[in-house]
mmCIF file of the N, C-alpha and C atoms, coordinates in Angstrom:
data_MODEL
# 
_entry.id   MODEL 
# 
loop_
_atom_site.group_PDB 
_atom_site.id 
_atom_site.type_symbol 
_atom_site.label_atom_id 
_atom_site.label_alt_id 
_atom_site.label_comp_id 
_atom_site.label_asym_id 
_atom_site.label_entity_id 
_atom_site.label_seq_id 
_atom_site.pdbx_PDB_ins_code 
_atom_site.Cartn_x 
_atom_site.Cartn_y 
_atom_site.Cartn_z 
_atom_site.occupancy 
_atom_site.B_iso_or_equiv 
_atom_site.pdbx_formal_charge 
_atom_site.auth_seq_id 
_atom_site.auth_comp_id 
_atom_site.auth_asym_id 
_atom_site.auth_atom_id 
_atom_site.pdbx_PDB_model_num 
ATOM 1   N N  . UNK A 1 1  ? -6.155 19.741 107.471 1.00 0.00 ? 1  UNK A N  1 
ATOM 2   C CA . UNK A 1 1  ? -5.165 19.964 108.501 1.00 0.00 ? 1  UNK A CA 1 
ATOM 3   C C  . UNK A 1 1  ? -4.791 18.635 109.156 1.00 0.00 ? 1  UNK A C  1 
ATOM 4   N N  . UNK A 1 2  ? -3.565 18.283 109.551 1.00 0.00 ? 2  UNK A N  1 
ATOM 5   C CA . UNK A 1 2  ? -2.908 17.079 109.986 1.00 0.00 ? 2  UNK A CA 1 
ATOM 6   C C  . UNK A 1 2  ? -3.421 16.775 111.528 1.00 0.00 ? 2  UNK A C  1 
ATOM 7   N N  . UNK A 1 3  ? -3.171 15.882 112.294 1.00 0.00 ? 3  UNK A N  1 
ATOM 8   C CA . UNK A 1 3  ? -3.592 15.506 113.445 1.00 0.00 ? 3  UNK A CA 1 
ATOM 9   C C  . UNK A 1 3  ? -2.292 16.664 114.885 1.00 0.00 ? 3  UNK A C  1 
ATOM 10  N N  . UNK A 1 4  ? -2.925 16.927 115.619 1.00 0.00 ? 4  UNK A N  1 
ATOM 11  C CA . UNK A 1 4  ? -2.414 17.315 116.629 1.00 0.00 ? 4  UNK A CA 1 
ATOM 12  C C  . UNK A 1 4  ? -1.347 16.188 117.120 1.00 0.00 ? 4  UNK A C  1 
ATOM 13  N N  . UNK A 1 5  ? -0.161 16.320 117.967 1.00 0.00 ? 5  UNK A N  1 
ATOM 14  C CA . UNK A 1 5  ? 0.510  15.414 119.049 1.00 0.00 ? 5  UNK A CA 1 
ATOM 15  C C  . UNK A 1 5  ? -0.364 14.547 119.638 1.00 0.00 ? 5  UNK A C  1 
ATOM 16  N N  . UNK A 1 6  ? -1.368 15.110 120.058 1.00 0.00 ? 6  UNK A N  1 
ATOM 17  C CA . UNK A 1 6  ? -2.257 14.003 121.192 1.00 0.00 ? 6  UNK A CA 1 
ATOM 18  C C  . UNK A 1 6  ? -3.240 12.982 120.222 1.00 0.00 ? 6  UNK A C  1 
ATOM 19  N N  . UNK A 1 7  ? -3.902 14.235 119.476 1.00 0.00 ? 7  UNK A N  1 
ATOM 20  C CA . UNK A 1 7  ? -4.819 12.853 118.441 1.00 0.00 ? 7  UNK A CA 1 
ATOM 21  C C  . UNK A 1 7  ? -3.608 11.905 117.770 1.00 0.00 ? 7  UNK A C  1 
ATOM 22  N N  . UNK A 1 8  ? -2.361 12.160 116.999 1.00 0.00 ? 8  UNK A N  1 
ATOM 23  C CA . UNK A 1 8  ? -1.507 11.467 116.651 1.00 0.00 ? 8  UNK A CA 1 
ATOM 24  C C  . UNK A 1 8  ? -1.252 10.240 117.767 1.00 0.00 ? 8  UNK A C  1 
ATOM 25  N N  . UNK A 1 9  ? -0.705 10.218 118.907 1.00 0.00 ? 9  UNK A N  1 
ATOM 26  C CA . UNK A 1 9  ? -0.856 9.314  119.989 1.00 0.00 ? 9  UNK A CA 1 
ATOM 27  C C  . UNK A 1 9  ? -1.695 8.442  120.385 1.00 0.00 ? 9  UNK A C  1 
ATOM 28  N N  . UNK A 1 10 ? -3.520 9.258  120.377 1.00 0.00 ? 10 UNK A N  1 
ATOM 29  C CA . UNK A 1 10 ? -4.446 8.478  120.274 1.00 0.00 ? 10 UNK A CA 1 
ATOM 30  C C  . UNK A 1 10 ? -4.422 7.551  119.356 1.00 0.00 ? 10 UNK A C  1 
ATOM 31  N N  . UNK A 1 11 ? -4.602 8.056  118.305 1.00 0.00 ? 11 UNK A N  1 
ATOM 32  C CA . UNK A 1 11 ? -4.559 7.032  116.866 1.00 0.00 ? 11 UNK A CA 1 
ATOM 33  C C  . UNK A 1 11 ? -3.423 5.870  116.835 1.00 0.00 ? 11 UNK A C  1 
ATOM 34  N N  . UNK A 1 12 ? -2.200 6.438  117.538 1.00 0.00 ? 12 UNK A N  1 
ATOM 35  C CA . UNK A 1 12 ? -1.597 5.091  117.466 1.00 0.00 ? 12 UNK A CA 1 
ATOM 36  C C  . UNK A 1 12 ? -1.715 4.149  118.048 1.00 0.00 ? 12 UNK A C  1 
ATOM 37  N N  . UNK A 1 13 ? -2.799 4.576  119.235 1.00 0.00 ? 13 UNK A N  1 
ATOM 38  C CA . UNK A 1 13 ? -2.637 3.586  120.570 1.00 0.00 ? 13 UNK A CA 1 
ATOM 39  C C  . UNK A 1 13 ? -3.847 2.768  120.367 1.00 0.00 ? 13 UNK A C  1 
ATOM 40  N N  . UNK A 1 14 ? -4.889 3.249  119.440 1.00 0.00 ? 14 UNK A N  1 
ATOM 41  C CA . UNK A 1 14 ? -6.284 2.804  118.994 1.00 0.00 ? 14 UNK A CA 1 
ATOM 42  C C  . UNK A 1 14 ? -5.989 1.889  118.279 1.00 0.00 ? 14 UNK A C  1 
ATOM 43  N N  . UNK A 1 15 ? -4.765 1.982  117.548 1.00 0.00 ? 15 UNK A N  1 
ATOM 44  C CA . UNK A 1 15 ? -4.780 1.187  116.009 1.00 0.00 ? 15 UNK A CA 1 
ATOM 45  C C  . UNK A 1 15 ? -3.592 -0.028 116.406 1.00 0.00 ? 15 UNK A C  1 
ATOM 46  N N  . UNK A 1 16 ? -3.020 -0.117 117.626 1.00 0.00 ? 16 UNK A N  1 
ATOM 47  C CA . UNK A 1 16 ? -1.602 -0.891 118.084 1.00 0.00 ? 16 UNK A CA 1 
ATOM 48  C C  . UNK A 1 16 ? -2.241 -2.323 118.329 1.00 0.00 ? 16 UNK A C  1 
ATOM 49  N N  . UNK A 1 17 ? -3.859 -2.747 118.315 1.00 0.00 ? 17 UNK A N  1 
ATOM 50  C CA . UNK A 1 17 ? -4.066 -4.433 118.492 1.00 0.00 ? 17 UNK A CA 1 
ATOM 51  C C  . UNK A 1 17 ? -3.856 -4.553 117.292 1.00 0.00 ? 17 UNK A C  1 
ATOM 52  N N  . UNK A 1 18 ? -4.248 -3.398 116.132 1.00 0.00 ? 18 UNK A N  1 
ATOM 53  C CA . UNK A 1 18 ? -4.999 -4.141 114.749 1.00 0.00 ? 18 UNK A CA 1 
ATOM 54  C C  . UNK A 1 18 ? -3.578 -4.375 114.073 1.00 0.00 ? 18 UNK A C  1 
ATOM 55  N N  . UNK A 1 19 ? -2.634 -3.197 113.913 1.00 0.00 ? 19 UNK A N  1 
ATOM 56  C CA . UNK A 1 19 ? -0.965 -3.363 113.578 1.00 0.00 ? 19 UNK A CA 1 
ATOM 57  C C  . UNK A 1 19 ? -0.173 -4.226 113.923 1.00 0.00 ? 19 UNK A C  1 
ATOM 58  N N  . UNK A 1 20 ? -0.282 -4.560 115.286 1.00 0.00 ? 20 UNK A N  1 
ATOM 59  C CA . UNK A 1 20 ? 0.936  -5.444 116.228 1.00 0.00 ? 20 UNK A CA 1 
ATOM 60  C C  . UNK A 1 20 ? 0.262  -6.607 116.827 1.00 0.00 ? 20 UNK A C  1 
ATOM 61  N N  . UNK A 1 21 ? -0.964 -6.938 116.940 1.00 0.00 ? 21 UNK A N  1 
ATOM 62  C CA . UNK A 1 21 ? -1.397 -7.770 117.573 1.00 0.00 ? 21 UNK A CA 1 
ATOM 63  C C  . UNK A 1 21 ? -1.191 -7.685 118.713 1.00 0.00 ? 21 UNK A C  1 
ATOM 64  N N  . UNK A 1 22 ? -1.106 -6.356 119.504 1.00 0.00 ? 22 UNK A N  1 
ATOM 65  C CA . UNK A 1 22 ? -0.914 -6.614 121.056 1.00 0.00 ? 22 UNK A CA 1 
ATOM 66  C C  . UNK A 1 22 ? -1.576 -5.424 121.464 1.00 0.00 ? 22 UNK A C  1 
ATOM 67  N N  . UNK A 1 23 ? -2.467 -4.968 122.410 1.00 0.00 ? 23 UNK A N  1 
ATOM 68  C CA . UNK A 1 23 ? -2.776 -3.652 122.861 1.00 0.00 ? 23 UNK A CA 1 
ATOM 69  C C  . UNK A 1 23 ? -2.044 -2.770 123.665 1.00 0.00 ? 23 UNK A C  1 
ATOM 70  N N  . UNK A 1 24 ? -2.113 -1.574 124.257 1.00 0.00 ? 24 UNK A N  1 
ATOM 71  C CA . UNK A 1 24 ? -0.835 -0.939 125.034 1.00 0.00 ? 24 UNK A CA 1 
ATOM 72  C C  . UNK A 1 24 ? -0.501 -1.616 126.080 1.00 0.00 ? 24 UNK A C  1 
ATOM 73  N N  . UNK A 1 25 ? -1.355 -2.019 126.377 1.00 0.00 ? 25 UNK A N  1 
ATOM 74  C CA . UNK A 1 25 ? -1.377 -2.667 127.981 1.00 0.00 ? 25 UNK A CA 1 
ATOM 75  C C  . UNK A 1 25 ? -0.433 -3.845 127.986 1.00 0.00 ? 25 UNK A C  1 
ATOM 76  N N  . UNK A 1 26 ? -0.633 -4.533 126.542 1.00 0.00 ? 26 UNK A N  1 
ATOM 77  C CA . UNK A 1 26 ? 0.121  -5.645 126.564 1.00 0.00 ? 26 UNK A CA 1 
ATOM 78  C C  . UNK A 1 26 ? 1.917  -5.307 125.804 1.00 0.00 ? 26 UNK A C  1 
ATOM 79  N N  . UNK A 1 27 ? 1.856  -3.754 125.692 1.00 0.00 ? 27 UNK A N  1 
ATOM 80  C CA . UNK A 1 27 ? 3.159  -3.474 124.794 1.00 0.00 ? 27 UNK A CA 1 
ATOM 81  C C  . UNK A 1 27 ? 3.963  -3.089 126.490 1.00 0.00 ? 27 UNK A C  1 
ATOM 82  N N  . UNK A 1 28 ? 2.951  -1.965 127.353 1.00 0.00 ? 28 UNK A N  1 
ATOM 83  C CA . UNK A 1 28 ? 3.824  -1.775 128.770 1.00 0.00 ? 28 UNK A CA 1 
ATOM 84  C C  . UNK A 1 28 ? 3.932  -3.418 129.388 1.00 0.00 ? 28 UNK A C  1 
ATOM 85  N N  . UNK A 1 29 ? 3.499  -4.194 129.990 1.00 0.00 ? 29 UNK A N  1 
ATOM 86  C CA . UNK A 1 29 ? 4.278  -5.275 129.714 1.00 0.00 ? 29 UNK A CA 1 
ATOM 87  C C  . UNK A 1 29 ? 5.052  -5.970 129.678 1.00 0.00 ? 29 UNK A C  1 
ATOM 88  N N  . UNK A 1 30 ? 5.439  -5.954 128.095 1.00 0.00 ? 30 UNK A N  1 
ATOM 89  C CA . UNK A 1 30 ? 6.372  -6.497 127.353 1.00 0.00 ? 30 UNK A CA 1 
ATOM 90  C C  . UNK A 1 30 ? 7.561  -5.785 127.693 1.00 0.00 ? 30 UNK A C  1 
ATOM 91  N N  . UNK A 1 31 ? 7.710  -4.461 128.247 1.00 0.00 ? 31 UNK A N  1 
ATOM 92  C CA . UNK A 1 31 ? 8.541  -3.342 128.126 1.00 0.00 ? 31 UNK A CA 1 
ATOM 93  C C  . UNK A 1 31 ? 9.456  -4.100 129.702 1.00 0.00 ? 31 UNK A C  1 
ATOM 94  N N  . UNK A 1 32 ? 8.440  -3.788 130.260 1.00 0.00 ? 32 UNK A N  1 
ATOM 95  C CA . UNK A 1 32 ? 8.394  -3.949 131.854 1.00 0.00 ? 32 UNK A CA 1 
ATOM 96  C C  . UNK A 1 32 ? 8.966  -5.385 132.358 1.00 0.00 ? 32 UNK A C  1 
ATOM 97  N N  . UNK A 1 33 ? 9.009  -6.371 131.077 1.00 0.00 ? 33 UNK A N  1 
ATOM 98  C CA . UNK A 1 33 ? 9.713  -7.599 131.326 1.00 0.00 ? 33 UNK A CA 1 
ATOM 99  C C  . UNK A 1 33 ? 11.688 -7.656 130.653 1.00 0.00 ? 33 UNK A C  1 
ATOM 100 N N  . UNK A 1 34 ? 11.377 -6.562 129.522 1.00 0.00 ? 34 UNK A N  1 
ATOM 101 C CA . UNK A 1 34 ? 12.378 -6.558 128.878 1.00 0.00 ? 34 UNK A CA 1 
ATOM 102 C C  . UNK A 1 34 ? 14.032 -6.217 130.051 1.00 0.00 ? 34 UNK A C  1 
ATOM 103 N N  . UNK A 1 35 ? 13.297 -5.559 131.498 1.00 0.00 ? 35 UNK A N  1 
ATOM 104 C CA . UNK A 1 35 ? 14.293 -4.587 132.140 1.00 0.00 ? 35 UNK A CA 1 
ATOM 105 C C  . UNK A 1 35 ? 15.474 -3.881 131.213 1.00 0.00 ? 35 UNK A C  1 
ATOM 106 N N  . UNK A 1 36 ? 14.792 -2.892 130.727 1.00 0.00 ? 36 UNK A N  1 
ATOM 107 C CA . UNK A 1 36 ? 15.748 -2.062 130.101 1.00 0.00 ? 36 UNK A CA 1 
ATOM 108 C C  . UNK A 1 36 ? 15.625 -0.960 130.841 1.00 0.00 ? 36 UNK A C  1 
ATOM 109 N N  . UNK A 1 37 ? 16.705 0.054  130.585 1.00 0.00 ? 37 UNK A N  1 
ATOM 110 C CA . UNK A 1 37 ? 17.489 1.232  131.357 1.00 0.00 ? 37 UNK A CA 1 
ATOM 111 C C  . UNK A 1 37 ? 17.259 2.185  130.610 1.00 0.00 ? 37 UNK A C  1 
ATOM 112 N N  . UNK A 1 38 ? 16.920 3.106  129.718 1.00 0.00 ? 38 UNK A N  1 
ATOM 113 C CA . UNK A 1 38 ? 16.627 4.362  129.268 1.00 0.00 ? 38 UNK A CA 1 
ATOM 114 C C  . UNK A 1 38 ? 15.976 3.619  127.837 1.00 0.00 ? 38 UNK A C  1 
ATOM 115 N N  . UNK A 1 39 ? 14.994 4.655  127.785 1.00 0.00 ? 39 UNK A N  1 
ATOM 116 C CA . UNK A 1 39 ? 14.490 5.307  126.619 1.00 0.00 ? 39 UNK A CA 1 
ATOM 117 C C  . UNK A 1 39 ? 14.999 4.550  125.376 1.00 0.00 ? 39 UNK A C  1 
ATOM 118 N N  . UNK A 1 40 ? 16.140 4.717  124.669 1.00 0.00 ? 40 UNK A N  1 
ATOM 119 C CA . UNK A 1 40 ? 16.616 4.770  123.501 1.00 0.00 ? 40 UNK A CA 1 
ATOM 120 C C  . UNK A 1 40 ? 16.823 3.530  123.283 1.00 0.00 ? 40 UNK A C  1 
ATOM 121 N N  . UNK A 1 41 ? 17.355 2.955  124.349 1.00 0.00 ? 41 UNK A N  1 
ATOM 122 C CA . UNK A 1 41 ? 17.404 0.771  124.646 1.00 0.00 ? 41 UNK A CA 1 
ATOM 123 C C  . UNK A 1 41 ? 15.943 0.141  124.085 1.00 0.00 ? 41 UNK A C  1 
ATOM 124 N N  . UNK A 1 42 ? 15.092 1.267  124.935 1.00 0.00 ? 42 UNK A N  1 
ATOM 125 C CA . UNK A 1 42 ? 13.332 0.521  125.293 1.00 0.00 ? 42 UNK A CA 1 
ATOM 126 C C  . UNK A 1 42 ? 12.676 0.904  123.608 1.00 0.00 ? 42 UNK A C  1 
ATOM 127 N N  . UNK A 1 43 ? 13.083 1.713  123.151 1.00 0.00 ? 43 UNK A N  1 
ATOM 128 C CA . UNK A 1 43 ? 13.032 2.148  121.767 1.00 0.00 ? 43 UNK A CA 1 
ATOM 129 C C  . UNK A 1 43 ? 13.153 0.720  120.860 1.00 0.00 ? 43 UNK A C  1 
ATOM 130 N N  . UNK A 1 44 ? 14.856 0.745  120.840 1.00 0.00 ? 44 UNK A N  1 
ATOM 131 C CA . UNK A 1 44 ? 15.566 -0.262 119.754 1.00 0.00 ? 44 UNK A CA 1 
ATOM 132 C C  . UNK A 1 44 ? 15.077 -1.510 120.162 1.00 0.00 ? 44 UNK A C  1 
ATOM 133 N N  . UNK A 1 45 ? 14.910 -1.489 121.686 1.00 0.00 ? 45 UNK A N  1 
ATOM 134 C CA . UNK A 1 45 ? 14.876 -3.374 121.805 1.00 0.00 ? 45 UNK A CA 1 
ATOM 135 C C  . UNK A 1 45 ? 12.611 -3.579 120.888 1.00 0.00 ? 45 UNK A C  1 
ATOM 136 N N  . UNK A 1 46 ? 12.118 -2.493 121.029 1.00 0.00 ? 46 UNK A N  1 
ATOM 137 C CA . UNK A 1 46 ? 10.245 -2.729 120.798 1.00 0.00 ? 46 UNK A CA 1 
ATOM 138 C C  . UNK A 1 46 ? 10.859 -2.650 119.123 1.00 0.00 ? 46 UNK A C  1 
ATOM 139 N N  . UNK A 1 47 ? 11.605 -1.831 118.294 1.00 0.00 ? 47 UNK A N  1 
ATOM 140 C CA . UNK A 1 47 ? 12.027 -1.706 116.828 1.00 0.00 ? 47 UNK A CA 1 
ATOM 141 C C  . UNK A 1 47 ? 12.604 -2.876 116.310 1.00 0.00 ? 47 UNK A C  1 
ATOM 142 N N  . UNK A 1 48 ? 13.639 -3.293 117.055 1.00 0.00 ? 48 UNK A N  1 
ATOM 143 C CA . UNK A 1 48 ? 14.410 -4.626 116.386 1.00 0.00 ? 48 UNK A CA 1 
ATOM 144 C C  . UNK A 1 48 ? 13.999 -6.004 116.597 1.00 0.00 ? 48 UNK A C  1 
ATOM 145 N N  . UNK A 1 49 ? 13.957 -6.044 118.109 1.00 0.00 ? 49 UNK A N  1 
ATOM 146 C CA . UNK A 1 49 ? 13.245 -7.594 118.077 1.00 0.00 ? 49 UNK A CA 1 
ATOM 147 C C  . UNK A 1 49 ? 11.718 -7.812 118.181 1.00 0.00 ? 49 UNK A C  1 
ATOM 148 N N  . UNK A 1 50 ? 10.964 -6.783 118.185 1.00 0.00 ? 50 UNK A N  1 
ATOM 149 C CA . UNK A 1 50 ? 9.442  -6.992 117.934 1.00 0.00 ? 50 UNK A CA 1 
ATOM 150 C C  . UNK A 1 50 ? 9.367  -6.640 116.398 1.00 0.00 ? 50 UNK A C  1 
ATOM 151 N N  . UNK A 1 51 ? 9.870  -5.501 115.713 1.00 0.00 ? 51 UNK A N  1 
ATOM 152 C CA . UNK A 1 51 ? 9.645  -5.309 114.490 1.00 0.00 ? 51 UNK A CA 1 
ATOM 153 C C  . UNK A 1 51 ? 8.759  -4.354 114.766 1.00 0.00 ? 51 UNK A C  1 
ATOM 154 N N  . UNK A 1 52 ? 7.985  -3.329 115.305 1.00 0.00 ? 52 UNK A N  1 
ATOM 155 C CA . UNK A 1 52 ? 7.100  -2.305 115.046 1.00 0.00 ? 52 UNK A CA 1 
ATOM 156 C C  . UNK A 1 52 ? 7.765  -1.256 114.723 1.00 0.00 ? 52 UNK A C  1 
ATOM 157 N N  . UNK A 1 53 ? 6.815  -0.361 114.362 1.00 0.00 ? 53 UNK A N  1 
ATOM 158 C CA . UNK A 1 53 ? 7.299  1.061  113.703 1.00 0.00 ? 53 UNK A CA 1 
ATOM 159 C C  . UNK A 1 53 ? 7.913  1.752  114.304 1.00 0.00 ? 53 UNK A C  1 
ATOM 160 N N  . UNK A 1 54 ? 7.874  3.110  114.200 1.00 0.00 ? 54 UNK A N  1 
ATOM 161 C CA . UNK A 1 54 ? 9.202  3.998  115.050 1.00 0.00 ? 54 UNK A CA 1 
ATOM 162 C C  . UNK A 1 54 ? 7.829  5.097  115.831 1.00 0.00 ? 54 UNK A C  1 
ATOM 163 N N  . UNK A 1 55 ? 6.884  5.311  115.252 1.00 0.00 ? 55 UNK A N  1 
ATOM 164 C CA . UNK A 1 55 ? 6.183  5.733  116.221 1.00 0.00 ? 55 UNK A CA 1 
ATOM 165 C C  . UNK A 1 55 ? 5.670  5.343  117.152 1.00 0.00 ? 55 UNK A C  1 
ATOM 166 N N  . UNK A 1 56 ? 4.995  3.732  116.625 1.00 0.00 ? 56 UNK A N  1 
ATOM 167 C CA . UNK A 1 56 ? 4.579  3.088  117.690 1.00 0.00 ? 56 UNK A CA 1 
ATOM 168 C C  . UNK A 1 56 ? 5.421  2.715  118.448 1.00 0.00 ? 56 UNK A C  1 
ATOM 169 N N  . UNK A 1 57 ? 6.780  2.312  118.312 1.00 0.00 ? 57 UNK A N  1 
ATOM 170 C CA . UNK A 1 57 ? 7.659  2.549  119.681 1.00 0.00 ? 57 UNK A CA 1 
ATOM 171 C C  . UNK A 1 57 ? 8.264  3.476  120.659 1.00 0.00 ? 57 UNK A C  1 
ATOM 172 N N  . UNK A 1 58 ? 7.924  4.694  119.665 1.00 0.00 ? 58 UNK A N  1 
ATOM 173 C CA . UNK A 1 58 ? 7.882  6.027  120.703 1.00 0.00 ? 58 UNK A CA 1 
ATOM 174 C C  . UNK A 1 58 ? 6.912  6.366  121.496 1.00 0.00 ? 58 UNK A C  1 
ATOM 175 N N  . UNK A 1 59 ? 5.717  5.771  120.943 1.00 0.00 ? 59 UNK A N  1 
ATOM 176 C CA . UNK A 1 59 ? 4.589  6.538  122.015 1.00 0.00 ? 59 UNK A CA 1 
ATOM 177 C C  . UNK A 1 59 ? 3.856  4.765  123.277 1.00 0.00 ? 59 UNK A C  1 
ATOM 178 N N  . UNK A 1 60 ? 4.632  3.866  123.109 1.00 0.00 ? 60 UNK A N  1 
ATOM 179 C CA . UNK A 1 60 ? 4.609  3.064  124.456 1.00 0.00 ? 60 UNK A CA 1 
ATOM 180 C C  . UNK A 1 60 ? 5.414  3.650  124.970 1.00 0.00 ? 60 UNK A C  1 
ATOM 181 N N  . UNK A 1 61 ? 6.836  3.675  124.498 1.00 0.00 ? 61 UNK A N  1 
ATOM 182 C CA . UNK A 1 61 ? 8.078  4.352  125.838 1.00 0.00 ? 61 UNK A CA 1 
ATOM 183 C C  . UNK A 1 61 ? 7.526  5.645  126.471 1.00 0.00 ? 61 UNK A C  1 
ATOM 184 N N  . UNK A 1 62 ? 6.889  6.433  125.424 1.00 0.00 ? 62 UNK A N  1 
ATOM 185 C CA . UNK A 1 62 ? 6.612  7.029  126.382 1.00 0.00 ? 62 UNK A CA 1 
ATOM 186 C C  . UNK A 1 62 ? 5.507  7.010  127.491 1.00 0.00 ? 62 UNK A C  1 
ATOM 187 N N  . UNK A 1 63 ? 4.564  5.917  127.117 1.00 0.00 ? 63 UNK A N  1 
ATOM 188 C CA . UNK A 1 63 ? 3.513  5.673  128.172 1.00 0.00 ? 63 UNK A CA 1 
ATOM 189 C C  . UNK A 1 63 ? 4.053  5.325  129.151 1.00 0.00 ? 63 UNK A C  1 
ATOM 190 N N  . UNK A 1 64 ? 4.710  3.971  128.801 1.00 0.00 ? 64 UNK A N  1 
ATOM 191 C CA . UNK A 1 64 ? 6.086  3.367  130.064 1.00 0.00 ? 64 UNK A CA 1 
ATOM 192 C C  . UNK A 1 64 ? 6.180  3.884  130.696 1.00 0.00 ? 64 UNK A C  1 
ATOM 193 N N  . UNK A 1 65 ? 6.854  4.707  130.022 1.00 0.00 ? 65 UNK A N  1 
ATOM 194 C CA . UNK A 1 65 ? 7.658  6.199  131.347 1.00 0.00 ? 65 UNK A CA 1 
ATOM 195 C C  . UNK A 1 65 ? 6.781  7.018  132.220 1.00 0.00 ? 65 UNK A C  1 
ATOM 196 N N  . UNK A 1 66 ? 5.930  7.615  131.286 1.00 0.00 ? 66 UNK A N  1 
ATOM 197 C CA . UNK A 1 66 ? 5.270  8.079  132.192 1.00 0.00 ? 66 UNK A CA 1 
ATOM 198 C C  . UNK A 1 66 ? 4.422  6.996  133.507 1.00 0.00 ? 66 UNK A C  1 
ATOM 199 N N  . UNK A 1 67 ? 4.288  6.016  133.406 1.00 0.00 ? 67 UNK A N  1 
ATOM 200 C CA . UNK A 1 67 ? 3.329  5.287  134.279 1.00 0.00 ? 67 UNK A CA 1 
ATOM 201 C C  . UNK A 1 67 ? 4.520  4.689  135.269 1.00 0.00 ? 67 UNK A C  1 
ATOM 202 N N  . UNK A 1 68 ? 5.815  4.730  134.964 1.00 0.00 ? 68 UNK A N  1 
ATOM 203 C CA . UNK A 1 68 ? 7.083  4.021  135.919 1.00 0.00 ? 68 UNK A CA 1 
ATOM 204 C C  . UNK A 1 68 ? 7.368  5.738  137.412 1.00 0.00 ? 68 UNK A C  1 
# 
């Protein structure tokens, strides 16, 4: 059986020094310097000019968010 939403999240957030070289702490941050305005910006700008995946840029924005 596949991972739940939350273990999926965990796992990405466990595995984001060894992938990206940066931990969450250091991806909110990065986010938090970028001053971007919604979601879908904070998305494309962590996808295009960092280069990470599409999950791992969904589940900082959404930490972001939730912690803003």
């Amino acid at each position: 059986m596949g991972l739940s939403p939350k273990e999926m999240e965990d796992a990405i957030i466990k595995n984001l020094q060894d992938k990206t070289g940066k931990s969450i702490n250091e991806w909110l941050k990065v986010l938090s310097e970028e001053n971007l305005s919604n979601k879908k910006e904070m998305k494309l700008c962590l996808k295009e000019k960092y280069k990470i995946g599409h999950f791992q840029a969904q589940t900082i924005v959404k930490l972001f968010l939730e912690k803003s």
